[in-house]
Structures are given as structure tokens and as C-alpha cells.
mmJSON file of the N, C-alpha and C atoms, coordinates in Angstrom:
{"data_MODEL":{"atom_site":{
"group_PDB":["ATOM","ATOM","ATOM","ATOM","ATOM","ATOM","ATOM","ATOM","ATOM","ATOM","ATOM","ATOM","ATOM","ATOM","ATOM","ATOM","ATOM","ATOM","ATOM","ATOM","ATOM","ATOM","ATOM","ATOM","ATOM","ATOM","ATOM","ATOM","ATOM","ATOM","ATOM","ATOM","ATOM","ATOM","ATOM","ATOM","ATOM","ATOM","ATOM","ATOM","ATOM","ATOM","ATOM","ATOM","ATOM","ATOM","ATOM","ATOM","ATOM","ATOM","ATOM","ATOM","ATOM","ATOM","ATOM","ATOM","ATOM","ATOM","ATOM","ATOM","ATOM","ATOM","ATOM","ATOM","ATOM","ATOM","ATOM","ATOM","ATOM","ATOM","ATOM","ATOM","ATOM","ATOM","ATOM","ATOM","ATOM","ATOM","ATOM","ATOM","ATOM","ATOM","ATOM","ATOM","ATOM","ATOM","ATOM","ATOM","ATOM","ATOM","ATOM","ATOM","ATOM","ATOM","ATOM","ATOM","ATOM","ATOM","ATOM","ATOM","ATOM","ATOM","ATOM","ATOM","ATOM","ATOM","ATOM","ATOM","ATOM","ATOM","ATOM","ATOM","ATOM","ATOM","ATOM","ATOM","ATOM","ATOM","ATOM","ATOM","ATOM","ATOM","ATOM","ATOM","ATOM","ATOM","ATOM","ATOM","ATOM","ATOM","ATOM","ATOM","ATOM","ATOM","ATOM","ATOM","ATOM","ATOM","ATOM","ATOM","ATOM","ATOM","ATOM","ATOM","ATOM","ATOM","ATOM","ATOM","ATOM","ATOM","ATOM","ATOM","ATOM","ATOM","ATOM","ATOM","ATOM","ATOM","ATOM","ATOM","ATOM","ATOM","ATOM","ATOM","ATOM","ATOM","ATOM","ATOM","ATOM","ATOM","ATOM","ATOM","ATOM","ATOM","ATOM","ATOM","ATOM","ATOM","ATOM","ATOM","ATOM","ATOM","ATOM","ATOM","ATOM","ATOM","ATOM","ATOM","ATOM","ATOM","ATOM","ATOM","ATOM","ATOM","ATOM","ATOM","ATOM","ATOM","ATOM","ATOM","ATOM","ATOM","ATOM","ATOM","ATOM","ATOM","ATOM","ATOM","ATOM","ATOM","ATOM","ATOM","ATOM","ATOM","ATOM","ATOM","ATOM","ATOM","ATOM","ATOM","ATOM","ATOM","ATOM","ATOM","ATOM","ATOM","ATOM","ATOM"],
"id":[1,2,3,4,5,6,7,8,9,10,11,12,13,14,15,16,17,18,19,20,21,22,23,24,25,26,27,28,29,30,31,32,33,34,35,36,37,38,39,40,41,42,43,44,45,46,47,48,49,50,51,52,53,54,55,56,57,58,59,60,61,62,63,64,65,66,67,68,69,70,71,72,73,74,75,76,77,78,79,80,81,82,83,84,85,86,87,88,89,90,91,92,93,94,95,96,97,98,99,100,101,102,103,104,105,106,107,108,109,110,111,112,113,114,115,116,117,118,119,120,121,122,123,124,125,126,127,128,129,130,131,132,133,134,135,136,137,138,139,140,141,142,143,144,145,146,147,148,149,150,151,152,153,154,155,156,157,158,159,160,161,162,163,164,165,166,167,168,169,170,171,172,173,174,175,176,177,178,179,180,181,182,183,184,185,186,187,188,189,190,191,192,193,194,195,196,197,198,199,200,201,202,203,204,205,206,207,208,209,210,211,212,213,214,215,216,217,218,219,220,221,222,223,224,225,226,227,228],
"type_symbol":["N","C","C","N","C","C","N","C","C","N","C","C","N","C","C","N","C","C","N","C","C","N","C","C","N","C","C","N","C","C","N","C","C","N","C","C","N","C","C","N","C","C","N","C","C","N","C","C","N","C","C","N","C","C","N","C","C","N","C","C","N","C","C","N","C","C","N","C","C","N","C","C","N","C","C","N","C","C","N","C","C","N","C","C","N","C","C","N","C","C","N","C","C","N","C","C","N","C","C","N","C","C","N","C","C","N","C","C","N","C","C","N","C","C","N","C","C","N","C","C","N","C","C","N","C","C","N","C","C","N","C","C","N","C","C","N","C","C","N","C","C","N","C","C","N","C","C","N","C","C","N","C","C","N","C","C","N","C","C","N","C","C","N","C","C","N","C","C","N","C","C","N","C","C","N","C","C","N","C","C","N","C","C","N","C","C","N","C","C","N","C","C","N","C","C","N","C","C","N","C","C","N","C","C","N","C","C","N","C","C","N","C","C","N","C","C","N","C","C","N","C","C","N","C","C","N","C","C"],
"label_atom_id":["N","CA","C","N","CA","C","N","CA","C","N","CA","C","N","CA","C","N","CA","C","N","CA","C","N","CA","C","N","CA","C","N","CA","C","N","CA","C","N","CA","C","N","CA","C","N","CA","C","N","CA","C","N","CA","C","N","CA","C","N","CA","C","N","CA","C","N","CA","C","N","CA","C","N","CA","C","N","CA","C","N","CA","C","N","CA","C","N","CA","C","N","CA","C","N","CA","C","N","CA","C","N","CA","C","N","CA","C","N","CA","C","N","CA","C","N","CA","C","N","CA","C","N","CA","C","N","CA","C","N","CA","C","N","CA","C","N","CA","C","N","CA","C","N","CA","C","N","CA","C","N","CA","C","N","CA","C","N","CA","C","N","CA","C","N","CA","C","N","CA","C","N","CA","C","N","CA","C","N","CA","C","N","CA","C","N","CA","C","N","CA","C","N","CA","C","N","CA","C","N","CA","C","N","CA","C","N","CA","C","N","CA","C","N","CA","C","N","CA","C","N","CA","C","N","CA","C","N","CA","C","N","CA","C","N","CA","C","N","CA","C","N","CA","C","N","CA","C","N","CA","C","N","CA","C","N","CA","C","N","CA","C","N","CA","C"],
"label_alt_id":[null,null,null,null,null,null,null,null,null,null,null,null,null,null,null,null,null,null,null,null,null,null,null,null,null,null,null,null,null,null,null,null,null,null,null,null,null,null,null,null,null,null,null,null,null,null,null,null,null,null,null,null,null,null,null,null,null,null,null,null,null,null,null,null,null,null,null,null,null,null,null,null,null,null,null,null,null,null,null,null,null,null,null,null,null,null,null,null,null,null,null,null,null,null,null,null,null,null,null,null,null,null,null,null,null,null,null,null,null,null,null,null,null,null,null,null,null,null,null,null,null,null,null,null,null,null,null,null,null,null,null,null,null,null,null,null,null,null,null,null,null,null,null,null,null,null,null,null,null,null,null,null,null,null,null,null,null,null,null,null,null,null,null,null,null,null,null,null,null,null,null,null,null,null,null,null,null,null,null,null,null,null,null,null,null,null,null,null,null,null,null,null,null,null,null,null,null,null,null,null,null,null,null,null,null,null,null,null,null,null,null,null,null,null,null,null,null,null,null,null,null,null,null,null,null,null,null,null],
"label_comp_id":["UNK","UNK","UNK","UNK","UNK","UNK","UNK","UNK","UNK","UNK","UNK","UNK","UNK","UNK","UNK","UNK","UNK","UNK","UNK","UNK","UNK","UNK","UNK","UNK","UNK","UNK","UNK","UNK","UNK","UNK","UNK","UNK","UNK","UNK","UNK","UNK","UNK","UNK","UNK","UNK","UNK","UNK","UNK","UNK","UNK","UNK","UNK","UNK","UNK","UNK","UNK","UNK","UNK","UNK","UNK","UNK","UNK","UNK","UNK","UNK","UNK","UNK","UNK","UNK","UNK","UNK","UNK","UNK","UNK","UNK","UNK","UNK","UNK","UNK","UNK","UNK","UNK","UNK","UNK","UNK","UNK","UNK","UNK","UNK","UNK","UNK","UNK","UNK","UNK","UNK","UNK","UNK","UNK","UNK","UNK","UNK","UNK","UNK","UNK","UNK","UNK","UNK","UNK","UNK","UNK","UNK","UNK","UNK","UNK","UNK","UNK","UNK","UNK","UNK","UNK","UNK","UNK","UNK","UNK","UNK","UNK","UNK","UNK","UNK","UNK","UNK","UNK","UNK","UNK","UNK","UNK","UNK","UNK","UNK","UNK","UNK","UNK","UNK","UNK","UNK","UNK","UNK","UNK","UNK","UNK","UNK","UNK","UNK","UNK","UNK","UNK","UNK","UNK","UNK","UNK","UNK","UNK","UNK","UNK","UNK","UNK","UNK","UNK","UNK","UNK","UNK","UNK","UNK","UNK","UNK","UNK","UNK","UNK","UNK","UNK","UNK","UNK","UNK","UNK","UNK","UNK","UNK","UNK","UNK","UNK","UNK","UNK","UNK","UNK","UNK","UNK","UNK","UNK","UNK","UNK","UNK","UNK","UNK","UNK","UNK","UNK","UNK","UNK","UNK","UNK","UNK","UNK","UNK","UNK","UNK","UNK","UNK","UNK","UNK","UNK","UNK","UNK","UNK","UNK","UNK","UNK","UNK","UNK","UNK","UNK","UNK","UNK","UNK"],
"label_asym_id":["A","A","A","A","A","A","A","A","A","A","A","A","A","A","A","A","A","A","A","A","A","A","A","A","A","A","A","A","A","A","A","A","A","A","A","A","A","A","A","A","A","A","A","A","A","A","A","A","A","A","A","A","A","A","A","A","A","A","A","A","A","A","A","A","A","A","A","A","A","A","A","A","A","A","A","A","A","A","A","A","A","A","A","A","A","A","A","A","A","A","A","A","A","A","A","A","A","A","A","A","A","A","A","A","A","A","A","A","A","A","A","A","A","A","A","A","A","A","A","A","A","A","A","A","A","A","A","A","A","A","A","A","A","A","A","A","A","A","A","A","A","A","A","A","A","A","A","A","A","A","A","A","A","A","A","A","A","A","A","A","A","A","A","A","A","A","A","A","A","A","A","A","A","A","A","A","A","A","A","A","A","A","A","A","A","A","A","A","A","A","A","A","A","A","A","A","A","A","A","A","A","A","A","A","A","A","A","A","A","A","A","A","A","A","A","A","A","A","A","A","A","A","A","A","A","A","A","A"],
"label_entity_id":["1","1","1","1","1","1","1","1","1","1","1","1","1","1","1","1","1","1","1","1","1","1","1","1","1","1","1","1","1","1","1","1","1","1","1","1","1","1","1","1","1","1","1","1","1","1","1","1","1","1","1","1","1","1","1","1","1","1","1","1","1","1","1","1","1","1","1","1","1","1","1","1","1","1","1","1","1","1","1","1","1","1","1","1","1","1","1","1","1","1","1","1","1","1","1","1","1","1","1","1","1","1","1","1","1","1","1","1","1","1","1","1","1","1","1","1","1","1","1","1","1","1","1","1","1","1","1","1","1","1","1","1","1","1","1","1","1","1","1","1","1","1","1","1","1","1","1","1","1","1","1","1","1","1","1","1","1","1","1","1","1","1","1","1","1","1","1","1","1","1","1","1","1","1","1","1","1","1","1","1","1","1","1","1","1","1","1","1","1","1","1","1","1","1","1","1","1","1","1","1","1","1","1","1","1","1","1","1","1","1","1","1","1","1","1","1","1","1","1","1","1","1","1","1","1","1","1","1"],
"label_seq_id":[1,1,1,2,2,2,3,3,3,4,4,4,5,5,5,6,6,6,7,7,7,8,8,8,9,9,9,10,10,10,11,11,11,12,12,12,13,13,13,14,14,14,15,15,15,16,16,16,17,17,17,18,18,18,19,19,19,20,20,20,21,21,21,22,22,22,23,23,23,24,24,24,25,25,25,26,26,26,27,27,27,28,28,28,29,29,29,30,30,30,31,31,31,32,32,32,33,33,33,34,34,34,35,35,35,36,36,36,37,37,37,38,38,38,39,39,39,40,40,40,41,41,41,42,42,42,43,43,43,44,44,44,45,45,45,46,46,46,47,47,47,48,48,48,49,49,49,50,50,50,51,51,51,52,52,52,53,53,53,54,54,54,55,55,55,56,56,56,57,57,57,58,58,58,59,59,59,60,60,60,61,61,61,62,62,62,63,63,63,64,64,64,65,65,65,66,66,66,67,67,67,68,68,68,69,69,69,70,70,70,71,71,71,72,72,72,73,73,73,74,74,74,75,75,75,76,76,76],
"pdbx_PDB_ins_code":[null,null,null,null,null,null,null,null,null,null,null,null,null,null,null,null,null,null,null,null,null,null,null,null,null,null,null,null,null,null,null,null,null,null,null,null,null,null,null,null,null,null,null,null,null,null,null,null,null,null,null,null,null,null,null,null,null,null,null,null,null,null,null,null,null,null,null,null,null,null,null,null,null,null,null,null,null,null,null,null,null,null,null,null,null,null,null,null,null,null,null,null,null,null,null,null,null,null,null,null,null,null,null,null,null,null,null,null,null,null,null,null,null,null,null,null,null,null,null,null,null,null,null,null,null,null,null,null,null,null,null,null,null,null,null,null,null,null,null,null,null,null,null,null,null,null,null,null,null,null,null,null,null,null,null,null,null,null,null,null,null,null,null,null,null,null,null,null,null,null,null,null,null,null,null,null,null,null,null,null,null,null,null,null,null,null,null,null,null,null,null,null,null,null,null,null,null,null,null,null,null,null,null,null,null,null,null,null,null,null,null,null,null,null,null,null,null,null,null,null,null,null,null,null,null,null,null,null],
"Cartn_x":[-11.264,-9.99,-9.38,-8.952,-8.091,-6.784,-5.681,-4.512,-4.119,-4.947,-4.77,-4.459,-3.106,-2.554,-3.042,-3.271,-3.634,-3.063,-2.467,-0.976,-1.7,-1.519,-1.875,-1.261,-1.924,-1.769,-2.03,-1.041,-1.714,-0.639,0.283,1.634,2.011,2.153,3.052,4.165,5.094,6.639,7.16,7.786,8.199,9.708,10.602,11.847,12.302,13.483,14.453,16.007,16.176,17.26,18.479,19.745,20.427,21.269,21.166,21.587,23.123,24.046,25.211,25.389,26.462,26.622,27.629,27.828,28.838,28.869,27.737,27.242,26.328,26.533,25.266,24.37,23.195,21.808,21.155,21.794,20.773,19.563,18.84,17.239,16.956,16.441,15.707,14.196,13.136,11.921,11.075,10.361,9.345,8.048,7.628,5.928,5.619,6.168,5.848,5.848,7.288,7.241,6.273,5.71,4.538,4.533,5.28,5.435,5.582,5.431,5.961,6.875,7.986,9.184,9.853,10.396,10.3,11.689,12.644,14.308,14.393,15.096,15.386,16.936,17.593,18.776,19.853,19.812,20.236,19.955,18.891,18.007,16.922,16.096,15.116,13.996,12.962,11.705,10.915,10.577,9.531,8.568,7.381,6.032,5.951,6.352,6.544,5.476,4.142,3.632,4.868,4.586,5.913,5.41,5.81,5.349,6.066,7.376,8.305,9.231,9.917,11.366,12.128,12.719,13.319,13.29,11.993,11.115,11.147,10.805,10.573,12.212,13.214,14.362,14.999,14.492,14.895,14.293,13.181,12.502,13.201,13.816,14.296,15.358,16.226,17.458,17.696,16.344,16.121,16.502,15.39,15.397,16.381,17.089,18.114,19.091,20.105,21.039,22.007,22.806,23.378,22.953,22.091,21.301,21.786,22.178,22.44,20.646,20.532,19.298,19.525,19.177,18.942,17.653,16.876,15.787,14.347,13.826,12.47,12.014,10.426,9.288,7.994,7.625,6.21,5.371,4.132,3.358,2.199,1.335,0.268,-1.128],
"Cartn_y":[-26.359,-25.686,-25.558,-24.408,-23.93,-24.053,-24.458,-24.468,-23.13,-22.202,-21.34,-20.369,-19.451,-18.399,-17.087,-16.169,-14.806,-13.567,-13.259,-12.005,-11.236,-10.129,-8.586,-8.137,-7.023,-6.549,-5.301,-4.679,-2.972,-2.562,-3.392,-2.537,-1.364,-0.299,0.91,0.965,1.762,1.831,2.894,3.865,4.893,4.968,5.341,4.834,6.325,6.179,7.584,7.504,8.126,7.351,8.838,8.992,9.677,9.864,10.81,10.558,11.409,10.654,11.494,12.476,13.885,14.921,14.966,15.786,15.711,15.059,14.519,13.302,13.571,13.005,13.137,11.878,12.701,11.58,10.856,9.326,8.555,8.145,8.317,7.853,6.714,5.677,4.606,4.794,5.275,5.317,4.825,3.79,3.274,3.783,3.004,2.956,2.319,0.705,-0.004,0.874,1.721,2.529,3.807,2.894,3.806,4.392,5.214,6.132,7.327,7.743,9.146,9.578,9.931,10.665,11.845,12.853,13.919,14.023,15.218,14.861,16.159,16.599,17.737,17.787,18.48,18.693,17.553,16.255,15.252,14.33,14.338,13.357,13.441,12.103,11.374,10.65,11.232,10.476,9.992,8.638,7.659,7.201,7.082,6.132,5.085,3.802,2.853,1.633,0.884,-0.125,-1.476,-2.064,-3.782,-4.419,-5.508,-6.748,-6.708,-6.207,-6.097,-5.025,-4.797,-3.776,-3.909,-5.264,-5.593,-5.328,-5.3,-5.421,-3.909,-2.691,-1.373,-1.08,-1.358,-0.955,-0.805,-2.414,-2.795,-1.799,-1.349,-0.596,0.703,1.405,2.376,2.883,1.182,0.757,0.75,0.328,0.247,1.445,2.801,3.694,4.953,4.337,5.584,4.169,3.877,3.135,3.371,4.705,5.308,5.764,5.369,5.856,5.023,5.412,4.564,5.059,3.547,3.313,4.106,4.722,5.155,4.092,4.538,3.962,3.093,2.083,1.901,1.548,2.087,1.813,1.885,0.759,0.893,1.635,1.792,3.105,2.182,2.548,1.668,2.859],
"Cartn_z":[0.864,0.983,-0.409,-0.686,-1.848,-2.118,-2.754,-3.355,-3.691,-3.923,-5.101,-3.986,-4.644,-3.818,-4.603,-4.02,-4.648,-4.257,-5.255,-5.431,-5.493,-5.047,-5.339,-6.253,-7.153,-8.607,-8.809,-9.165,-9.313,-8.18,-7.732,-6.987,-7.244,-6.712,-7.03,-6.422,-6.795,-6.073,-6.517,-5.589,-5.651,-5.659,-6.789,-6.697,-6.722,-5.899,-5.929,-6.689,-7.453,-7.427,-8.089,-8.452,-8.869,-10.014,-11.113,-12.131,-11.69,-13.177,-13.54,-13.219,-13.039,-12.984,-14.116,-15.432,-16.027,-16.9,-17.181,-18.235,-19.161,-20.526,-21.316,-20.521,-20.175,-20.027,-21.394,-20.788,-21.713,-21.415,-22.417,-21.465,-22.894,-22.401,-23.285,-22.945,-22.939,-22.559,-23.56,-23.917,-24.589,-24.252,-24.895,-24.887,-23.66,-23.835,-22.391,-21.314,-21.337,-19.913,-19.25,-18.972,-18.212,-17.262,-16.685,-15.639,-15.176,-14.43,-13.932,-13.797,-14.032,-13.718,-13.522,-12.2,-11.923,-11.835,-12.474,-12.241,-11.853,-11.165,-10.45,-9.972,-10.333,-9.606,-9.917,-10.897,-10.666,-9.634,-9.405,-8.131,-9.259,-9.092,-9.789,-8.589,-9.045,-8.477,-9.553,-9.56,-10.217,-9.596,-9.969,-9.505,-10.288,-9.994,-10.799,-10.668,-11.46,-11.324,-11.79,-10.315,-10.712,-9.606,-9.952,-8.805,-7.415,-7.745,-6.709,-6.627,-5.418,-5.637,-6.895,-7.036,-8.058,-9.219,-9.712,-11.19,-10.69,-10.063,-10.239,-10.45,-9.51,-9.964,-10.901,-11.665,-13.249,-13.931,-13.704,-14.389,-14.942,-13.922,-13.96,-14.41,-13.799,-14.996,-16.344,-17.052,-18.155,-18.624,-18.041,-19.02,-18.402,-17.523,-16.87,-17.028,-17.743,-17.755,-16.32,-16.606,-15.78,-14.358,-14.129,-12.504,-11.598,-10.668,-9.471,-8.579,-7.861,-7.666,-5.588,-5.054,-3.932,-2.802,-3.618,-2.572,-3.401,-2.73,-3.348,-2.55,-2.301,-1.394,-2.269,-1.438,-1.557,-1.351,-2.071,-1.801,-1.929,-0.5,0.366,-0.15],
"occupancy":[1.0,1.0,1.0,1.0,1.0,1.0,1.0,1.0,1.0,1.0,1.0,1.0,1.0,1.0,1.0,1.0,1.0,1.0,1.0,1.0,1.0,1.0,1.0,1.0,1.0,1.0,1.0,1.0,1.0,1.0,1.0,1.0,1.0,1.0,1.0,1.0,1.0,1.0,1.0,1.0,1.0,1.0,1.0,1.0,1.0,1.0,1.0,1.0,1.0,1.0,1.0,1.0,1.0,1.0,1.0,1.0,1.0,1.0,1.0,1.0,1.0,1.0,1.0,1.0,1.0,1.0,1.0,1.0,1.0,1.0,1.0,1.0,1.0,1.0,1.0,1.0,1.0,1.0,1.0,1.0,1.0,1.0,1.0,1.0,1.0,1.0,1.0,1.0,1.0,1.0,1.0,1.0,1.0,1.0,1.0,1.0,1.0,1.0,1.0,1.0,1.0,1.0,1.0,1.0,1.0,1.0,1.0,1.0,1.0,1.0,1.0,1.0,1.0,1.0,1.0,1.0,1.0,1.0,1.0,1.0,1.0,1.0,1.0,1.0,1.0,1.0,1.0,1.0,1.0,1.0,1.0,1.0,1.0,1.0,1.0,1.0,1.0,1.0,1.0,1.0,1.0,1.0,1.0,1.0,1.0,1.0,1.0,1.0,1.0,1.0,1.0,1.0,1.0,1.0,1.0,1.0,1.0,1.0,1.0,1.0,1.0,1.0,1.0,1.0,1.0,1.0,1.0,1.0,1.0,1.0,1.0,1.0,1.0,1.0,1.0,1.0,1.0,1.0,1.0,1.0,1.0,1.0,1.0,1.0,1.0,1.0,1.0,1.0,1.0,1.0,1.0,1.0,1.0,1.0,1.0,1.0,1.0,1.0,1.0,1.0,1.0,1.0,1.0,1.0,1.0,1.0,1.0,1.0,1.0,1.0,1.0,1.0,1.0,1.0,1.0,1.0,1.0,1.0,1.0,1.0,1.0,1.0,1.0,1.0,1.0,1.0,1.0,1.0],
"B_iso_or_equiv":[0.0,0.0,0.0,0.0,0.0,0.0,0.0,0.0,0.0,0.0,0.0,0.0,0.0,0.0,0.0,0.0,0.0,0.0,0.0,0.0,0.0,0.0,0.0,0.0,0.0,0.0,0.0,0.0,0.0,0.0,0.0,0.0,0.0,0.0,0.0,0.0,0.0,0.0,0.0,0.0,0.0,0.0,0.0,0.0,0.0,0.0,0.0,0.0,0.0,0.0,0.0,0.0,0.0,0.0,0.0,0.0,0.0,0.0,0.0,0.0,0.0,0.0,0.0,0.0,0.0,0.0,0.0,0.0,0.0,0.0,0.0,0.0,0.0,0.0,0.0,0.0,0.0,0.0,0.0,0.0,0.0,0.0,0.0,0.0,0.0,0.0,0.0,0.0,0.0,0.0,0.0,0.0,0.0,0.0,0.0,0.0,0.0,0.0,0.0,0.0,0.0,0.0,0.0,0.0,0.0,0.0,0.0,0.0,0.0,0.0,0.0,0.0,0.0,0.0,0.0,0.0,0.0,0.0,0.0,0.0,0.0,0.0,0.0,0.0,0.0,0.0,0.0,0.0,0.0,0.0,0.0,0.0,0.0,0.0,0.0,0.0,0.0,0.0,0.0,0.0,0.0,0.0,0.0,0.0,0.0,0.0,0.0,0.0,0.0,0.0,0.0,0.0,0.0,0.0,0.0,0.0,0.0,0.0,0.0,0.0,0.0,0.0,0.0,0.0,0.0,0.0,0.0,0.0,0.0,0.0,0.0,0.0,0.0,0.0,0.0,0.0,0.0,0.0,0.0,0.0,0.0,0.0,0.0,0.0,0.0,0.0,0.0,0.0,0.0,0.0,0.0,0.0,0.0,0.0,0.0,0.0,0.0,0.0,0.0,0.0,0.0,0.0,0.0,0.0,0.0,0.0,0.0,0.0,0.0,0.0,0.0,0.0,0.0,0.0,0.0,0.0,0.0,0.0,0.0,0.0,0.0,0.0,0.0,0.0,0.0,0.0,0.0,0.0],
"pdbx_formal_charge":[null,null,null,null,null,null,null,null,null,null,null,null,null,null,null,null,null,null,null,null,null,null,null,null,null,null,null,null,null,null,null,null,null,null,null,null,null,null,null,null,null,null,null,null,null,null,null,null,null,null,null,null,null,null,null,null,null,null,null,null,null,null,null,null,null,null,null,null,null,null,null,null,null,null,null,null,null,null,null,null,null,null,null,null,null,null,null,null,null,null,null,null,null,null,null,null,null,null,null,null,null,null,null,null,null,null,null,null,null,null,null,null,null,null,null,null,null,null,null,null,null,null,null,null,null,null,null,null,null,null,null,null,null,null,null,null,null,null,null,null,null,null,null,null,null,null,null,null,null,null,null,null,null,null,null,null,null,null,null,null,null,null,null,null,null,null,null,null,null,null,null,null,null,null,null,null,null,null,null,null,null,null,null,null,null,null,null,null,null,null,null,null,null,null,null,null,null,null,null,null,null,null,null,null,null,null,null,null,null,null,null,null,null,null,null,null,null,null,null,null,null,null,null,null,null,null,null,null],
"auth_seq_id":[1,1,1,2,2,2,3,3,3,4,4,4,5,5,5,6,6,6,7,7,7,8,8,8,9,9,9,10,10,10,11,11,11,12,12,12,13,13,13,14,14,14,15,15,15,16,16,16,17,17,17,18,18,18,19,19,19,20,20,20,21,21,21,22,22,22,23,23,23,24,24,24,25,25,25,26,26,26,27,27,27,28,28,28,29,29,29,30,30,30,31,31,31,32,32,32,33,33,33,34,34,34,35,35,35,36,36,36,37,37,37,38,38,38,39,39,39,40,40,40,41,41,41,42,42,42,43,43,43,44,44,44,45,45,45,46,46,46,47,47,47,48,48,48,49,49,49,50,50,50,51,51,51,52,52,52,53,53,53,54,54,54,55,55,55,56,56,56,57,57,57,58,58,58,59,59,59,60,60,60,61,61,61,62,62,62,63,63,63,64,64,64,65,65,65,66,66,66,67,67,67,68,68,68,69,69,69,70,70,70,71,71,71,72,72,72,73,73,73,74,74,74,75,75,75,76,76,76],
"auth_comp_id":["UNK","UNK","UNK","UNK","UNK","UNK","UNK","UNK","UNK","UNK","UNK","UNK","UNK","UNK","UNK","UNK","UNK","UNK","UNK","UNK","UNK","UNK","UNK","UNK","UNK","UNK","UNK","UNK","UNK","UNK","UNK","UNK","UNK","UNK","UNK","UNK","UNK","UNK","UNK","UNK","UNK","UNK","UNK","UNK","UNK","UNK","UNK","UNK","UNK","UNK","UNK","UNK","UNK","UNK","UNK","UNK","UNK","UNK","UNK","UNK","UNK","UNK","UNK","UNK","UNK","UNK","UNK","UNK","UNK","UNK","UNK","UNK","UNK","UNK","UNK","UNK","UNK","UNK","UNK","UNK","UNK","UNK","UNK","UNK","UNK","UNK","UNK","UNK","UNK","UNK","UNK","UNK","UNK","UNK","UNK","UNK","UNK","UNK","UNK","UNK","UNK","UNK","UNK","UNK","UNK","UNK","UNK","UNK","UNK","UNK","UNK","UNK","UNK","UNK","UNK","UNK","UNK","UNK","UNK","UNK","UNK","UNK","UNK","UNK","UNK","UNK","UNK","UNK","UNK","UNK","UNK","UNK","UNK","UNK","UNK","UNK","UNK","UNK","UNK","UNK","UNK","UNK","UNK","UNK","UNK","UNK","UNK","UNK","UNK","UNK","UNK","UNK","UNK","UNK","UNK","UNK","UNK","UNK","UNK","UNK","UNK","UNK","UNK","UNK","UNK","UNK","UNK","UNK","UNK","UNK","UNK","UNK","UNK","UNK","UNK","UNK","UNK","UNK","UNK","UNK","UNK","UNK","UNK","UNK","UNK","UNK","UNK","UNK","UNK","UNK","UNK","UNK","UNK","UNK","UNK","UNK","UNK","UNK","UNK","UNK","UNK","UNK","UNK","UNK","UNK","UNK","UNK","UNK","UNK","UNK","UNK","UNK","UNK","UNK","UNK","UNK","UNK","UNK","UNK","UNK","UNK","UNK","UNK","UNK","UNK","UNK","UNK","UNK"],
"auth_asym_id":["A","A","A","A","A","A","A","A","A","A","A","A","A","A","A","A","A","A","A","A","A","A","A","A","A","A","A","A","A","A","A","A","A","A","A","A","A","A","A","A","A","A","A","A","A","A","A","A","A","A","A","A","A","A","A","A","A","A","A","A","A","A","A","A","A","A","A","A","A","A","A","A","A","A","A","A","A","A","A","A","A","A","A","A","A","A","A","A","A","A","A","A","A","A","A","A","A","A","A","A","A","A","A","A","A","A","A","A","A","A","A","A","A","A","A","A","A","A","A","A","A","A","A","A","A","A","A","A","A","A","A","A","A","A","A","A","A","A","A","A","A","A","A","A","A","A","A","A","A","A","A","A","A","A","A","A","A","A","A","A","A","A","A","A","A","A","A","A","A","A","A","A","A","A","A","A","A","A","A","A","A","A","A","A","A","A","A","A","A","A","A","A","A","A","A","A","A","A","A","A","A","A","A","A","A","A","A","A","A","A","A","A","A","A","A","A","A","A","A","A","A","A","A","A","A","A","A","A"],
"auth_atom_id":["N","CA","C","N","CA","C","N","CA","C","N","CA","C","N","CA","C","N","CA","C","N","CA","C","N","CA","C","N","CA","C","N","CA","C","N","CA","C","N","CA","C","N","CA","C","N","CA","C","N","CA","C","N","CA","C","N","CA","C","N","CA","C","N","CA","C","N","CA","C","N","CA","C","N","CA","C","N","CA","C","N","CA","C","N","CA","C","N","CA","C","N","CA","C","N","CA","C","N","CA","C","N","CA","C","N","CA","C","N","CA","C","N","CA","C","N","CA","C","N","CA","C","N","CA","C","N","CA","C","N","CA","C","N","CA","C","N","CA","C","N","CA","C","N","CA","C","N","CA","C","N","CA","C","N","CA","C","N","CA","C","N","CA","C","N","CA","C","N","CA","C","N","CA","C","N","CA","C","N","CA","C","N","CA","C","N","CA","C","N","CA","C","N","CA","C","N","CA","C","N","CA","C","N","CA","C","N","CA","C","N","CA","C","N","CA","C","N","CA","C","N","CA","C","N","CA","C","N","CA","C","N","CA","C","N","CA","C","N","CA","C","N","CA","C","N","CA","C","N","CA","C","N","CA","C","N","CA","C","N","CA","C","N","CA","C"],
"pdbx_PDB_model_num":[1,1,1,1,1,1,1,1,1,1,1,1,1,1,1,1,1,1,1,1,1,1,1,1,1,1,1,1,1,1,1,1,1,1,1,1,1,1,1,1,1,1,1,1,1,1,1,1,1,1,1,1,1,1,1,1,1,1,1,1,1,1,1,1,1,1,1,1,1,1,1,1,1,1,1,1,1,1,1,1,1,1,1,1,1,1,1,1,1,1,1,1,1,1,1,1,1,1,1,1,1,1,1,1,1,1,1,1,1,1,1,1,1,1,1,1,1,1,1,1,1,1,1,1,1,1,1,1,1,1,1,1,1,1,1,1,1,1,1,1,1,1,1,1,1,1,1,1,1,1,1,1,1,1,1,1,1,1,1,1,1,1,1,1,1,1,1,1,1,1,1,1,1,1,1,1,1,1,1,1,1,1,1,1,1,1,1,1,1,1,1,1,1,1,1,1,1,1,1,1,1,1,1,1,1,1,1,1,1,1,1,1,1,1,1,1,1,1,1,1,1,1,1,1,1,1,1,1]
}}}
């Protein structure tokens, strides 16, 4: 018998979320940030690799300061 717990890795997460209207957009986007991002209309779709909701939200936080976060799901 084993101790050892084993996490799954390679999570994706699909975050929706909504920018400003009326606002200069700040974007912080690095190198680290590795993702997809589609903005349309002031609505935002991301494909985000993170361990969790949390960590993808942050994610998004990061480089959309100003975004209010809508939705995050997993993508199976």
C-alpha cells in the first residue's frame, strides 16, 4: 500500500470574464502567460493551464487587472 497521492497535471480552464467599458485596458501579459485569449465586445474568453479555479482566475487577474471574473470551468 502507497502513501503517495497523485494530482492530475495538464488542467485546463476556461475563464469568461468582462472587461471595462469606458476604460483604458490594462493588460500585464508576460512570457509566463501562456494562453489564449479572445476579447470581443468587452466579454473575454481564456483557455487557461492551473491547478485550480483559483490559480486560473488569478491568472487572469494578473493580466486583466480590471476584469471582473464571470465564470470558470473546467474543460474535460
Amino acid at each position: 500500500m502507497s502513501n503517495v497521492v497523485d494530482f492530475p497535471t495538464g488542467l485546463k480552464y476556461k475563464v469568461l470574464f468582462n472587461l471595462p467599458t469606458g476604460k483604458v485596458l490594462n493588460i500585464n501579459k508576460g512570457p509566463d502567460d501562456d494562453f489564449d485569449v479572445t476579447i470581443s465586445g468587452g466579454h473575454g474568453e481564456a483557455v487557461v493551464p492551473a491547478s485550480g479555479k483559483t490559480g486560473a482566475s488569478n491568472k487572469i487577474q494578473k493580466v486583466f487587472p480590471t476584469c471582473e471574473i464571470v465564470e470558470v470551468e473546467p474543460i474535460h
